[in-house]
N, CA, C and O atoms as a DFTB+ gen file, in Angstrom:
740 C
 N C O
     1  1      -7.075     -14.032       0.642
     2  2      -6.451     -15.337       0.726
     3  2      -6.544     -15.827       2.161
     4  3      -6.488     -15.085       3.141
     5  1      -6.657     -16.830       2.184
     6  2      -6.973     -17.865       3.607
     7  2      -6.059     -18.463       3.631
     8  3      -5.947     -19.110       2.590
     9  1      -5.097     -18.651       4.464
    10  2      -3.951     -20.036       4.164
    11  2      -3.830     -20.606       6.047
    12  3      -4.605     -20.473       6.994
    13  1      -2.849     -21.070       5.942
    14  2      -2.324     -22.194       7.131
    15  2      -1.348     -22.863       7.368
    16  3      -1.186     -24.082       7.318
    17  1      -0.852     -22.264       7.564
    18  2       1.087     -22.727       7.830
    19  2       2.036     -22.686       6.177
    20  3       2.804     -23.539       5.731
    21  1       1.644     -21.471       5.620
    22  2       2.223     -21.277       4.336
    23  2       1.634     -21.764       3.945
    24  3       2.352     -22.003       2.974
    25  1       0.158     -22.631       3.581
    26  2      -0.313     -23.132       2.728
    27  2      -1.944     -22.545       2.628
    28  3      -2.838     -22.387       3.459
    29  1      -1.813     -22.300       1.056
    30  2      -3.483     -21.550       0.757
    31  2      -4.466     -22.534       0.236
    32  3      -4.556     -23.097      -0.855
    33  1      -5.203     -22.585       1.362
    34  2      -6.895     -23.034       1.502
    35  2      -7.692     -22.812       0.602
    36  3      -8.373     -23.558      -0.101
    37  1      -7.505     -21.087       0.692
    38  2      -9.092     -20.782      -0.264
    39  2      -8.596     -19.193      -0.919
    40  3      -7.821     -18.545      -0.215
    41  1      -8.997     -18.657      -2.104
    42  2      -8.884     -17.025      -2.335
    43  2     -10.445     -17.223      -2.940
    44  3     -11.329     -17.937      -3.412
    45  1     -10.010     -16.085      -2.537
    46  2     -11.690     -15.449      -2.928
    47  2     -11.376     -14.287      -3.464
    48  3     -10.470     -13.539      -3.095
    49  1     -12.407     -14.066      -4.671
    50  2     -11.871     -13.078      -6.004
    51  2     -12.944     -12.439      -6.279
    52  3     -13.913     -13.197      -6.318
    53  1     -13.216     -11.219      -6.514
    54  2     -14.649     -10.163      -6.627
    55  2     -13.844      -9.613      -8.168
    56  3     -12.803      -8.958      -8.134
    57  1     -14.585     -10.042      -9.568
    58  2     -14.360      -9.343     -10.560
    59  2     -15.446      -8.443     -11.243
    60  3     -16.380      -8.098     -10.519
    61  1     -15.444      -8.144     -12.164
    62  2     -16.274      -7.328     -12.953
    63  2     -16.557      -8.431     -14.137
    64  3     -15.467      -8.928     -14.418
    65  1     -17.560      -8.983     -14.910
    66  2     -17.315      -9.175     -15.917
    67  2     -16.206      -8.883     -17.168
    68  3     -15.460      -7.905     -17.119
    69  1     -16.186      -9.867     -18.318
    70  2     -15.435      -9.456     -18.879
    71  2     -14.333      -9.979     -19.664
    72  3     -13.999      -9.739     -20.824
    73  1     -13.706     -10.954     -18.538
    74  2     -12.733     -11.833     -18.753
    75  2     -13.325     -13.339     -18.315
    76  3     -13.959     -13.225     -17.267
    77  1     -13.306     -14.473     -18.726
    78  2     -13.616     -15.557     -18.526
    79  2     -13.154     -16.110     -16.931
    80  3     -11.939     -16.020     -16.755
    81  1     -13.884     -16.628     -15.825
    82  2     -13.378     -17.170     -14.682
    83  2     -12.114     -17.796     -14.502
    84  3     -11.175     -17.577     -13.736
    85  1     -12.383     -18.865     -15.650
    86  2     -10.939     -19.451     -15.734
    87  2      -9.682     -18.630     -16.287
    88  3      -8.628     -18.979     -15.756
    89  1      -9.575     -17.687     -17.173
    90  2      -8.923     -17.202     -17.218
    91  2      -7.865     -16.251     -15.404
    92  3      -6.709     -16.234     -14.981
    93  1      -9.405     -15.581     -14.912
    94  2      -8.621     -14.620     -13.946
    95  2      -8.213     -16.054     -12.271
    96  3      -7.549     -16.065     -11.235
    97  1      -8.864     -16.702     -12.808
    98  2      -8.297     -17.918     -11.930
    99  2      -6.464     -18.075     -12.327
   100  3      -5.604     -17.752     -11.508
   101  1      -6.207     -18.515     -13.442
   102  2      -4.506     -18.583     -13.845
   103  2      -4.173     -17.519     -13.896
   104  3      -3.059     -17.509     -13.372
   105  1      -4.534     -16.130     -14.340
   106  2      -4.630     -14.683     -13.776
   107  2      -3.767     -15.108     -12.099
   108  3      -2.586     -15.034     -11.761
   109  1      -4.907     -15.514     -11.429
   110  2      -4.028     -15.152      -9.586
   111  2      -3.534     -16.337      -9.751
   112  3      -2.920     -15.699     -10.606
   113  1      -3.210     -17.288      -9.804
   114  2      -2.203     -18.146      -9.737
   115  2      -0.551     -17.869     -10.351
   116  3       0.477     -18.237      -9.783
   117  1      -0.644     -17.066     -11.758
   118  2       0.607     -16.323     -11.895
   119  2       0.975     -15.455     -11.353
   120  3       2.185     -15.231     -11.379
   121  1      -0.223     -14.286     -10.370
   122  2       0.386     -13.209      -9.624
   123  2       0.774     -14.077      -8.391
   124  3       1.727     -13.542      -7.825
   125  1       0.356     -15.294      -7.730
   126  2       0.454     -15.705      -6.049
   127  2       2.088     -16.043      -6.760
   128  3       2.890     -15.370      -6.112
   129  1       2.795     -16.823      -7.823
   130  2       3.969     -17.757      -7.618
   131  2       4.725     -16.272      -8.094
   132  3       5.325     -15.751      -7.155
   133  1       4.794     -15.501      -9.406
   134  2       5.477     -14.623      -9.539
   135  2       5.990     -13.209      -8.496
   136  3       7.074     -12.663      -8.704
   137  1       5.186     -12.809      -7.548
   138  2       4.944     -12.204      -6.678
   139  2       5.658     -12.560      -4.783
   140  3       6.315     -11.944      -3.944
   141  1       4.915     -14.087      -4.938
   142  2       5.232     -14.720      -3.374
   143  2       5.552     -15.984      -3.683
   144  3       5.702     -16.822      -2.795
   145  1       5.665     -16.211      -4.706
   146  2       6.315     -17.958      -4.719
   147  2       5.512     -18.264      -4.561
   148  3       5.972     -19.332      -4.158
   149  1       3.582     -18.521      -4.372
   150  2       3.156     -19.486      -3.611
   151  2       2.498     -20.149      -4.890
   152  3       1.846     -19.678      -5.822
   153  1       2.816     -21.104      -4.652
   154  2       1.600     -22.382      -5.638
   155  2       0.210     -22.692      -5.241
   156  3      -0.165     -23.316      -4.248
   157  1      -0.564     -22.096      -6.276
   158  2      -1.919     -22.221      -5.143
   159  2      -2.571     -23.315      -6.402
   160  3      -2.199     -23.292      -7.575
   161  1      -3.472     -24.120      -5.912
   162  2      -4.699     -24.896      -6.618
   163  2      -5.611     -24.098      -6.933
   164  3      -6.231     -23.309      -6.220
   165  1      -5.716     -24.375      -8.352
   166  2      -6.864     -23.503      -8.826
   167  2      -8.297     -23.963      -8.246
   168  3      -9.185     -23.116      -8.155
   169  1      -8.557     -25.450      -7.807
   170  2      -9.784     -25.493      -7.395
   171  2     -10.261     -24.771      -6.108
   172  3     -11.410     -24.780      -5.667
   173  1      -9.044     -24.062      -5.516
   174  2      -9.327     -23.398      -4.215
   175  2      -9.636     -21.563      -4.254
   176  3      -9.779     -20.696      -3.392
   177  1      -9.634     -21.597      -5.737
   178  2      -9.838     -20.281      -6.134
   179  2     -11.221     -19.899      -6.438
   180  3     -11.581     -20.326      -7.535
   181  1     -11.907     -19.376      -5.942
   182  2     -13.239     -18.905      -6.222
   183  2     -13.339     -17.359      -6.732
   184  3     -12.713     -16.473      -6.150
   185  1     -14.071     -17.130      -7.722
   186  2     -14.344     -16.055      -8.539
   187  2     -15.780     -15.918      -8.687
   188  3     -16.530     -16.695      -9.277
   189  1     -16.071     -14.877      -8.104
   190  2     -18.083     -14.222      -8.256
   191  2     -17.426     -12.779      -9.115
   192  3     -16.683     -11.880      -8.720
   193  1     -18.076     -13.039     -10.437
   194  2     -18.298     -11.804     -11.056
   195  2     -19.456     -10.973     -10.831
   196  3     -20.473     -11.649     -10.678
   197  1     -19.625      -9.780     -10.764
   198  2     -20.607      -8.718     -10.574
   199  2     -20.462      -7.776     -11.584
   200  3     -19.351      -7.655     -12.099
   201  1     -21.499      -7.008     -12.003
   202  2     -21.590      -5.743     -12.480
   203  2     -20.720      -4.766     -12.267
   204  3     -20.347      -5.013     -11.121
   205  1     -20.235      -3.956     -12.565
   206  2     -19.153      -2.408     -11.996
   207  2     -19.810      -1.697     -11.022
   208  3     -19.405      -1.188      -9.977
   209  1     -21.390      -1.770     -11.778
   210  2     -22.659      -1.035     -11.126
   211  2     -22.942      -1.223      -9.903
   212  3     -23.264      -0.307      -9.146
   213  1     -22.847      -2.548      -9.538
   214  2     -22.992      -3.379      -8.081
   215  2     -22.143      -3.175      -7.137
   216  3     -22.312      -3.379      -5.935
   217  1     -20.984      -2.667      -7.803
   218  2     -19.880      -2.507      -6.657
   219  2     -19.815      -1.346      -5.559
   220  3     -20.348      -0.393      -6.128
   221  1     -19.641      -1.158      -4.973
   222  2     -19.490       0.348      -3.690
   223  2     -18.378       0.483      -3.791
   224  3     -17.850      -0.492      -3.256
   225  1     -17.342       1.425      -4.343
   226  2     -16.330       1.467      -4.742
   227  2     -16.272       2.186      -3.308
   228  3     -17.218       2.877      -2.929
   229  1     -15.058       1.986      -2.483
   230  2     -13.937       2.952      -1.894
   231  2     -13.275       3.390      -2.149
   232  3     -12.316       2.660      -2.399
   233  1     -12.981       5.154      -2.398
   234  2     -11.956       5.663      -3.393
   235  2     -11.342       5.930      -1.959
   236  3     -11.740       6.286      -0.850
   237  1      -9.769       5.444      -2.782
   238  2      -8.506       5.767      -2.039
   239  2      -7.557       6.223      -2.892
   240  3      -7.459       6.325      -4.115
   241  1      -6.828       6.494      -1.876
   242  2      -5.601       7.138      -2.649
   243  2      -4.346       5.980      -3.781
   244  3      -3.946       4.918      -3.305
   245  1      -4.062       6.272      -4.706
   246  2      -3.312       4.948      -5.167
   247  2      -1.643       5.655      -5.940
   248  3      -1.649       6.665      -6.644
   249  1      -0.465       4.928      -5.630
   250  2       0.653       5.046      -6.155
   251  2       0.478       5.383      -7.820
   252  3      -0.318       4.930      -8.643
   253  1       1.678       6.469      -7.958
   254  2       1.412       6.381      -9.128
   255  2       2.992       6.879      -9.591
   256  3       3.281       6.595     -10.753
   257  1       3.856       7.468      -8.930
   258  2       5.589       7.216      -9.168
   259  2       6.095       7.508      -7.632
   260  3       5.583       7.988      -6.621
   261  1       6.833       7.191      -7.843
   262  2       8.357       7.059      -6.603
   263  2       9.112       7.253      -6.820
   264  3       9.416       6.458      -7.709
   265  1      10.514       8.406      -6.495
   266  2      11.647       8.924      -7.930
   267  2      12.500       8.964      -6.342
   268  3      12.076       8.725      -5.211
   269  1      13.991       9.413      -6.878
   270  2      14.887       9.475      -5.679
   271  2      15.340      10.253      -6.811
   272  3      15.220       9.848      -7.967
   273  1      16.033      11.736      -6.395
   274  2      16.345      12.621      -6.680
   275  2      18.159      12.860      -5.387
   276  3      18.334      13.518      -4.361
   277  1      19.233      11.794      -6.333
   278  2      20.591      12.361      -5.524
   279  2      20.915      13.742      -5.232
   280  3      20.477      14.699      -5.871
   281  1      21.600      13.799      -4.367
   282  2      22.251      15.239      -4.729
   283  2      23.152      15.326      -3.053
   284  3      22.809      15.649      -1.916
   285  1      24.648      14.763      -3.800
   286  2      25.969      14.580      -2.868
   287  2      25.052      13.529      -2.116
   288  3      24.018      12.926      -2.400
   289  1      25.974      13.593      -0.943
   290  2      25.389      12.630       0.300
   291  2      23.903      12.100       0.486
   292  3      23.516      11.033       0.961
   293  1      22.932      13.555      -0.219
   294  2      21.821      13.764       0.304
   295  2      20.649      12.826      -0.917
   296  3      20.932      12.420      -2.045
   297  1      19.677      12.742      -0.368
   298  2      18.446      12.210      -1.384
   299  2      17.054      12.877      -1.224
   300  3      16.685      13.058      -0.064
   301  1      16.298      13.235      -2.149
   302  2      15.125      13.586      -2.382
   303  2      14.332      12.615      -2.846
   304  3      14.234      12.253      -4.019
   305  1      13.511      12.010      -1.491
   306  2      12.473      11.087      -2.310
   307  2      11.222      11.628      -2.660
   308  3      10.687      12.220      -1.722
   309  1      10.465      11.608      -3.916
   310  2       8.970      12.256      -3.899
   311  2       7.921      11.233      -4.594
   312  3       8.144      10.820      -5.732
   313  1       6.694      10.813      -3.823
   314  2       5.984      10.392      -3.991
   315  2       4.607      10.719      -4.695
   316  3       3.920      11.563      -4.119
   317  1       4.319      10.402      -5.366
   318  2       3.051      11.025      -6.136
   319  2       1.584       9.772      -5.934
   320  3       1.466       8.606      -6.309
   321  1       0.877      10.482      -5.356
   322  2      -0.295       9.713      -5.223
   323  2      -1.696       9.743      -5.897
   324  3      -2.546      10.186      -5.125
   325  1      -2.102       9.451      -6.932
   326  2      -3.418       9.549      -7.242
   327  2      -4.704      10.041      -6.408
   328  3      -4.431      10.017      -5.208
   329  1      -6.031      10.483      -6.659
   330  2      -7.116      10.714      -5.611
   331  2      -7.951      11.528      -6.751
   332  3      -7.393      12.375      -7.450
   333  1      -9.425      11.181      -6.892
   334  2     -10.289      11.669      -7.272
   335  2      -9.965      12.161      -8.426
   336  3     -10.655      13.172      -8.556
   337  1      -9.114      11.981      -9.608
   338  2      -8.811      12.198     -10.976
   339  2      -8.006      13.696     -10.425
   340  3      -8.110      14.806     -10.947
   341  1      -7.261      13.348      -9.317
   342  2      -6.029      14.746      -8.751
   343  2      -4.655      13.669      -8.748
   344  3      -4.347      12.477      -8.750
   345  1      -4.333      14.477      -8.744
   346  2      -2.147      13.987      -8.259
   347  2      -1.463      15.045      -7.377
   348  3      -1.126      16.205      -7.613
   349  1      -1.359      14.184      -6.166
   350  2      -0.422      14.754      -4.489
   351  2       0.198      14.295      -4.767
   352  3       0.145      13.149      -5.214
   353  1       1.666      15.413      -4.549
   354  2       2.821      15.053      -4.898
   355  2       3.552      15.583      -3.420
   356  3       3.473      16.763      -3.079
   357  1       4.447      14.298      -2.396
   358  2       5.034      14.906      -1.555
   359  2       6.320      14.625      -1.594
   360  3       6.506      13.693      -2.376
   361  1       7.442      15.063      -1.035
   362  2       8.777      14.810      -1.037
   363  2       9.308      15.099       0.276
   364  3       8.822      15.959       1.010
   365  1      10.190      14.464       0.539
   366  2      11.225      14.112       1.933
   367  2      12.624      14.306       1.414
   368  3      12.825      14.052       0.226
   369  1      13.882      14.839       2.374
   370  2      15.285      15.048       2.070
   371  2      15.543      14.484       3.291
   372  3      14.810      14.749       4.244
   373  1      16.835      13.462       3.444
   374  2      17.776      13.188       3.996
   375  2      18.864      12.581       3.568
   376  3      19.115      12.829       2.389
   377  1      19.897      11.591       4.318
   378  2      20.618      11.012       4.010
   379  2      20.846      10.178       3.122
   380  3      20.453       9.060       3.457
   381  1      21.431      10.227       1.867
   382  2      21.581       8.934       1.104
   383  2      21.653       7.984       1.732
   384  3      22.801       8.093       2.164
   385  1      21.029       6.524       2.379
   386  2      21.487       5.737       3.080
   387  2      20.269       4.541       2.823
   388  3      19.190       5.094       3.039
   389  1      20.099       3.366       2.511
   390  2      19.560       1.982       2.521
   391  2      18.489       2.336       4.250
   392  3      17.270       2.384       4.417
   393  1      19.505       2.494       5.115
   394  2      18.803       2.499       6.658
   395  2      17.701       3.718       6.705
   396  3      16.773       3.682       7.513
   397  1      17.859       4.709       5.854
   398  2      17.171       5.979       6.228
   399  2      15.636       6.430       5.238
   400  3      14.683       7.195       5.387
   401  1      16.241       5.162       3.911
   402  2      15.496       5.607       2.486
   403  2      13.941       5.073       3.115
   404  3      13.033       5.732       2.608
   405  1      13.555       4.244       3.897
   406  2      12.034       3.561       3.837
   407  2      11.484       5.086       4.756
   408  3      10.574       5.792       4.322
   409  1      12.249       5.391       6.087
   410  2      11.738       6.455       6.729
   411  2      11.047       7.580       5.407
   412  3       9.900       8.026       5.377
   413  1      12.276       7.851       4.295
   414  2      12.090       9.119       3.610
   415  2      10.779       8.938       3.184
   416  3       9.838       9.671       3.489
   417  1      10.715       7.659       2.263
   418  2       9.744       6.895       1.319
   419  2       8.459       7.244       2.747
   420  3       7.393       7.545       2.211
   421  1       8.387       7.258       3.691
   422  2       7.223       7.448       4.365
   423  2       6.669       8.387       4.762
   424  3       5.459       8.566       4.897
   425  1       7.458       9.009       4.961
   426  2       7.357      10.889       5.183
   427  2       6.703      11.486       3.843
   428  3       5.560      11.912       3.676
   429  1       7.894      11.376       2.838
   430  2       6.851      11.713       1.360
   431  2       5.867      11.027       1.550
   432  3       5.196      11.629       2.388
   433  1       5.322      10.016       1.236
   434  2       4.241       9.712       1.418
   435  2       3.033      10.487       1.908
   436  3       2.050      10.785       1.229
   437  1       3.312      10.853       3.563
   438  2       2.439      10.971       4.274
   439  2       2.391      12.741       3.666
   440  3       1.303      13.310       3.746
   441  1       3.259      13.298       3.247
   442  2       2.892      14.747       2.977
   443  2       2.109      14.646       1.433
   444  3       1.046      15.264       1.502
   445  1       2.211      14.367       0.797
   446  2       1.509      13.864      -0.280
   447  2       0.160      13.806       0.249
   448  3      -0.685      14.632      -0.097
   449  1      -0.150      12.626       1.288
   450  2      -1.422      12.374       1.857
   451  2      -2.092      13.544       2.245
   452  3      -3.270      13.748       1.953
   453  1      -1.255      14.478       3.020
   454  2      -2.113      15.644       3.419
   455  2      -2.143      16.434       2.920
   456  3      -2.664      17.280       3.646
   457  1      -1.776      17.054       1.522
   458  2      -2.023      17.653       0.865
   459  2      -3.541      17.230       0.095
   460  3      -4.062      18.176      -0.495
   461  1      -4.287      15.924       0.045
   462  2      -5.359      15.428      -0.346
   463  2      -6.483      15.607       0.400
   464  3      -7.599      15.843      -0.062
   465  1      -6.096      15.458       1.973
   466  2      -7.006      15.655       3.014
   467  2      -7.373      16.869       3.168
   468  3      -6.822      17.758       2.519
   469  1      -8.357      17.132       4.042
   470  2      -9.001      18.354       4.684
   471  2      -7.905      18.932       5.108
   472  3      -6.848      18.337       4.896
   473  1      -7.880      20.103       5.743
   474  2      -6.590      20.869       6.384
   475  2      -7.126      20.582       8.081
   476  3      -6.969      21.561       8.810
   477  1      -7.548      19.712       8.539
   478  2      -7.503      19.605       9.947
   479  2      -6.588      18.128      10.462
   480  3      -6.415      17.748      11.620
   481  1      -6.174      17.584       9.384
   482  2      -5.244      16.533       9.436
   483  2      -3.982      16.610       9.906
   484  3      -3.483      17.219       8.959
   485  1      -2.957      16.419      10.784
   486  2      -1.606      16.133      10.598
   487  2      -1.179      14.764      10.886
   488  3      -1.621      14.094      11.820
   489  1      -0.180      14.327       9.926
   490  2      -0.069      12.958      10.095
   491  2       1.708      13.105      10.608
   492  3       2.418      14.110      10.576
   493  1       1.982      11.979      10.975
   494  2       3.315      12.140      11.515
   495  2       3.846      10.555      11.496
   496  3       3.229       9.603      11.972
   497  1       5.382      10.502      10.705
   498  2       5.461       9.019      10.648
   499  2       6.076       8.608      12.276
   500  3       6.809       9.403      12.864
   501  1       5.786       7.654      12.719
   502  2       6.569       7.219      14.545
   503  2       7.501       6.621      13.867
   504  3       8.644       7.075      13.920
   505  1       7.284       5.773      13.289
   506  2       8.293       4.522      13.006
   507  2       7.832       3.784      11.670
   508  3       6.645       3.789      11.346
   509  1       8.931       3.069      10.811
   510  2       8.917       2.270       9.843
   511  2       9.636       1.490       9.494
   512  3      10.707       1.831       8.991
   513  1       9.262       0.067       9.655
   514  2      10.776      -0.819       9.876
   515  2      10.712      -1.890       8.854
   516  3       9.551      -2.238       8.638
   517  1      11.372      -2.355       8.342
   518  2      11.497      -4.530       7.466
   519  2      11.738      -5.185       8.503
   520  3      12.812      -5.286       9.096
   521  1      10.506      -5.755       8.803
   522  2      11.366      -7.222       9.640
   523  2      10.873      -8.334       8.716
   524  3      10.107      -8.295       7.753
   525  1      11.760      -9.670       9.486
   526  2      11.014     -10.507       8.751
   527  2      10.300     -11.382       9.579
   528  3      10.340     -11.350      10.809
   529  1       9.382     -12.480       8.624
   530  2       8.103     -13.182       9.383
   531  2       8.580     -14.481       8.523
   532  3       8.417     -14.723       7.328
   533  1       9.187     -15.187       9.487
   534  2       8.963     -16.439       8.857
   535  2      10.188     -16.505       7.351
   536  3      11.383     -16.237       7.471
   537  1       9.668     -16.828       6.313
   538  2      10.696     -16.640       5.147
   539  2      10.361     -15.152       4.109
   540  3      10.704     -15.125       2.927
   541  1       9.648     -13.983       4.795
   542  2       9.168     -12.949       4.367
   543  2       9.893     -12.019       4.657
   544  3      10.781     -12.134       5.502
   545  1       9.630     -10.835       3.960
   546  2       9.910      -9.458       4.789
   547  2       8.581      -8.399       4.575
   548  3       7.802      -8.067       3.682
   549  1       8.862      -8.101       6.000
   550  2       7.415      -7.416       5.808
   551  2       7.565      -6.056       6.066
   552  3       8.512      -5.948       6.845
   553  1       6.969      -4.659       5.720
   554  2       6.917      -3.506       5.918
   555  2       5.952      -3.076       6.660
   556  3       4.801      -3.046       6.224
   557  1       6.329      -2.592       8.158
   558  2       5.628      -2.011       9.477
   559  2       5.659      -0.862       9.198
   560  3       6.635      -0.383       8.620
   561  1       4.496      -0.076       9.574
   562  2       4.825       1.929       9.803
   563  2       3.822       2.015      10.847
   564  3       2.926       1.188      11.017
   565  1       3.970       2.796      11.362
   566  2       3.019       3.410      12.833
   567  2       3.321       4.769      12.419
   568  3       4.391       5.310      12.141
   569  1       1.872       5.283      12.448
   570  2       1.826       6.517      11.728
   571  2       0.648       7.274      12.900
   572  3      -0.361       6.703      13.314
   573  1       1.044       8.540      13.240
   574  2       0.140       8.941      14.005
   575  2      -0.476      10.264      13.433
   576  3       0.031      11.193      12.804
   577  1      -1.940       9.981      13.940
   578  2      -2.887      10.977      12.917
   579  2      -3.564      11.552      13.810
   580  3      -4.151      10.803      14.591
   581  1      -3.725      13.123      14.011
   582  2      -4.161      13.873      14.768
   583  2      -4.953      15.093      13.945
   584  3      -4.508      16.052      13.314
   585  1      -6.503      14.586      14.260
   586  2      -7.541      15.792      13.688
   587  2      -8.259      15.828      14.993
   588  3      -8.081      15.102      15.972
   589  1      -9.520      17.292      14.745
   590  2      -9.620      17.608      15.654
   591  2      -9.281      17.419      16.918
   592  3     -10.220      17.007      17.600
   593  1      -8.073      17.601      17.599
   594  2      -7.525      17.958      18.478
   595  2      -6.998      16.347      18.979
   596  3      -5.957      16.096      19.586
   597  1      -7.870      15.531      18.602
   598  2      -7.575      13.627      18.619
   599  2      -6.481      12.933      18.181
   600  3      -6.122      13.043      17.009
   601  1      -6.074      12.442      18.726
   602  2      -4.350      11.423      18.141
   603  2      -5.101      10.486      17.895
   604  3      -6.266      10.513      18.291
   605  1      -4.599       9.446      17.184
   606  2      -5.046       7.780      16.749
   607  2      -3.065       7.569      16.413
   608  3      -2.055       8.195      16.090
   609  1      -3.503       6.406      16.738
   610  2      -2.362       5.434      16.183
   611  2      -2.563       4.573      14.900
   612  3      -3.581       3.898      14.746
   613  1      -1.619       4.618      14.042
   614  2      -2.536       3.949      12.913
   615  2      -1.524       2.913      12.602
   616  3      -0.429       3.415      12.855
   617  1      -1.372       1.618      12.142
   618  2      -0.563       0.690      12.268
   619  2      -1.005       0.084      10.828
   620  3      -2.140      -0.332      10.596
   621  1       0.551       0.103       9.476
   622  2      -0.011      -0.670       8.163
   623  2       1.112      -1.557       7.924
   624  3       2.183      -1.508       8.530
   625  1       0.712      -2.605       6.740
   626  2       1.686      -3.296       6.645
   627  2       1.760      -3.624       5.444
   628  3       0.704      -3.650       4.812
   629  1       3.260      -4.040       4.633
   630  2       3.094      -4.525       3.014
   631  2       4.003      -5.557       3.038
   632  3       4.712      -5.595       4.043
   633  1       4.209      -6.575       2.033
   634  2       5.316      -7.562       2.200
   635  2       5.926      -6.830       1.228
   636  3       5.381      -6.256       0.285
   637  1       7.328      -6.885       1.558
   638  2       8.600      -6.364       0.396
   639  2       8.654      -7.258      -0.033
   640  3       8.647      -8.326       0.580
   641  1       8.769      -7.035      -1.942
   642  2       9.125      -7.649      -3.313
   643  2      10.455      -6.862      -3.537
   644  3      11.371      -6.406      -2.852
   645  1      10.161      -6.923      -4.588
   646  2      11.373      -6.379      -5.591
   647  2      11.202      -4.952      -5.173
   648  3      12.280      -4.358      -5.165
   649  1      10.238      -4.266      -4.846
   650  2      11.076      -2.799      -4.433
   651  2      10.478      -2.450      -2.965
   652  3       9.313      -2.275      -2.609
   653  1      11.366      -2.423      -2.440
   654  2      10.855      -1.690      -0.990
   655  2      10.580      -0.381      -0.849
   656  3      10.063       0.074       0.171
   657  1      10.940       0.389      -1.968
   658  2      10.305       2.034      -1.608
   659  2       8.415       1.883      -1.697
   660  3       7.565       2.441      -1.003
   661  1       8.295       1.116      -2.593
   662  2       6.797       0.421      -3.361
   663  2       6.503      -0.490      -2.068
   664  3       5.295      -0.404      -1.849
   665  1       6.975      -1.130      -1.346
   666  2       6.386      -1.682       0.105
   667  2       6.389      -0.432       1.296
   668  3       5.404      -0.619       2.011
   669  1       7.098       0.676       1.711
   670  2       6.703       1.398       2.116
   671  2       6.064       2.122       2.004
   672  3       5.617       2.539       3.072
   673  1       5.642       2.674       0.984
   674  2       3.867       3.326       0.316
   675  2       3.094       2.914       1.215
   676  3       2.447       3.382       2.153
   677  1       3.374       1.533       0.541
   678  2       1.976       0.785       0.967
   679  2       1.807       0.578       1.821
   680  3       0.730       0.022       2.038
   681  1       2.746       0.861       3.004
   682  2       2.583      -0.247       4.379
   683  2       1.917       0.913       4.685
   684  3       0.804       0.762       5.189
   685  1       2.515       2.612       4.421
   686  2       1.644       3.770       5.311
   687  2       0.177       3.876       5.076
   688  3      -0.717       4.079       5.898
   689  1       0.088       3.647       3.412
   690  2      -1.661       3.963       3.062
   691  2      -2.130       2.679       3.689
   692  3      -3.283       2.877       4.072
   693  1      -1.715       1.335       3.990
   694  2      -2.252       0.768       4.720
   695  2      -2.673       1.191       5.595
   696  3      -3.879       1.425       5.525
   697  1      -1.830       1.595       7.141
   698  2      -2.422       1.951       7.959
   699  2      -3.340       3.411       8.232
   700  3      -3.839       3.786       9.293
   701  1      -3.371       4.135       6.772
   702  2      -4.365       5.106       6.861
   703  2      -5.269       4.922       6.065
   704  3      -6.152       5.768       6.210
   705  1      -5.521       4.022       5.079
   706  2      -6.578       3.572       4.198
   707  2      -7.920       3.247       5.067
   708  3      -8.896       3.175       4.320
   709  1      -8.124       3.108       5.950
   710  2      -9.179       2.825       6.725
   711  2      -9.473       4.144       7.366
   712  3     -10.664       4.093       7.672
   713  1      -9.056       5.114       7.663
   714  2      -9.925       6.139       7.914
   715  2      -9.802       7.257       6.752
   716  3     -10.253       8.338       7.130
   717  1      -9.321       7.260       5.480
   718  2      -9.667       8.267       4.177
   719  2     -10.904       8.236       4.120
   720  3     -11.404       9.354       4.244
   721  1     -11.725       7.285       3.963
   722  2     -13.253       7.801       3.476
   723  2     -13.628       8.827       4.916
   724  3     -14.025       9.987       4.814
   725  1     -13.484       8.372       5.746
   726  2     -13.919       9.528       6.991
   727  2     -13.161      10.656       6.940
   728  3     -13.287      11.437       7.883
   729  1     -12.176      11.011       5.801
   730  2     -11.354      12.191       5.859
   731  2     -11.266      12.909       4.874
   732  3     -10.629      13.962       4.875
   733  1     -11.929      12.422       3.824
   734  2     -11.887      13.547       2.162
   735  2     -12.764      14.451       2.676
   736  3     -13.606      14.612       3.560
   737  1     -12.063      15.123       1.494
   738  2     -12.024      16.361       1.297
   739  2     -13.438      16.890       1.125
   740  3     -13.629      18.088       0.921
């Protein structure tokens, strides 16, 4: 999506055959308003269908549950991540707390992640915060990734909907989704 002061210009859409243009055109127009409120013009929607065959797929890692496991004060969050027809499953314990749950949600995450990777990986969450942008909220993580003996800083981001454990996922595989293909297994 292309936009400009809250307002969208242009999307651009890569499908597979299958479904009619116009169809996956009102397709993203119900995900942009149900999702982000935004009202987009369908004439600004462009759709090139291709083959499956044509595509260069990037396999990444993808969500597949998020559970919170109480117990007294305390919480168990565990994340389960898809990869190569496998399921990484990581989990985090701390404080029952709104302020503490996105940290947990990121930590699982990231152990999940390295259980997928090579064993020369350690990832480590710095920080993970909601701020907001404008009339948004957005999900920051700075995640630092150290293989062969190298640190990187890795910086992702997701807008929070309706669930923020599901925006912190994403904000971490954001900022590590760009170096997985340089890191499977």
């Amino acid at each position: 999506m292309v936009g400009n002061n809250g307002h969208v210009e242009e999307v651009h859409v890569l499908a597979i055959p299958g479904k009619p243009a116009k169809q996956v055109v009102r397709d993203v127009q119900s995900l942009a308003m149900a999702a982000y409120g935004l009202a987009v013009d369908r004439r600004v929607i462009s759709v090139v269908q291709i083959q499956n065959d044509q595509i260069t797929q990037v396999h990444r890692p993808s969500i597949l549950d998020i559970s919170e496991t109480p117990n007294g004060n305390f919480v168990e969050i565990s994340v389960s991540l898809g990869w190569h027809s496998e399921v990484f499953r990581g989990a985090s314990t701390g404080p029952m707390s709104s302020e503490t749950r996105p940290r947990l949600v990121g930590e699982a995450t990231l152990k999940a992640l390295e259980q997928a990777l090579n064993g020369d990986v350690t990832l480590a969450l710095s920080n993970i915060e909601n701020v907001t942008v404008g009339p948004r909220t957005i999900c920051l993580s700075v995640v630092v990734m150290v293989t062969n003996g190298e640190e990187r800083t890795l910086i992702g981001s997701a807008m929070v909907g309706t669930d923020p454990a599901q925006a912190a996922v994403r904000s971490v595989l954001d900022g590590v989704n760009r170096q997985v293909p340089n890191l499977s297994r």
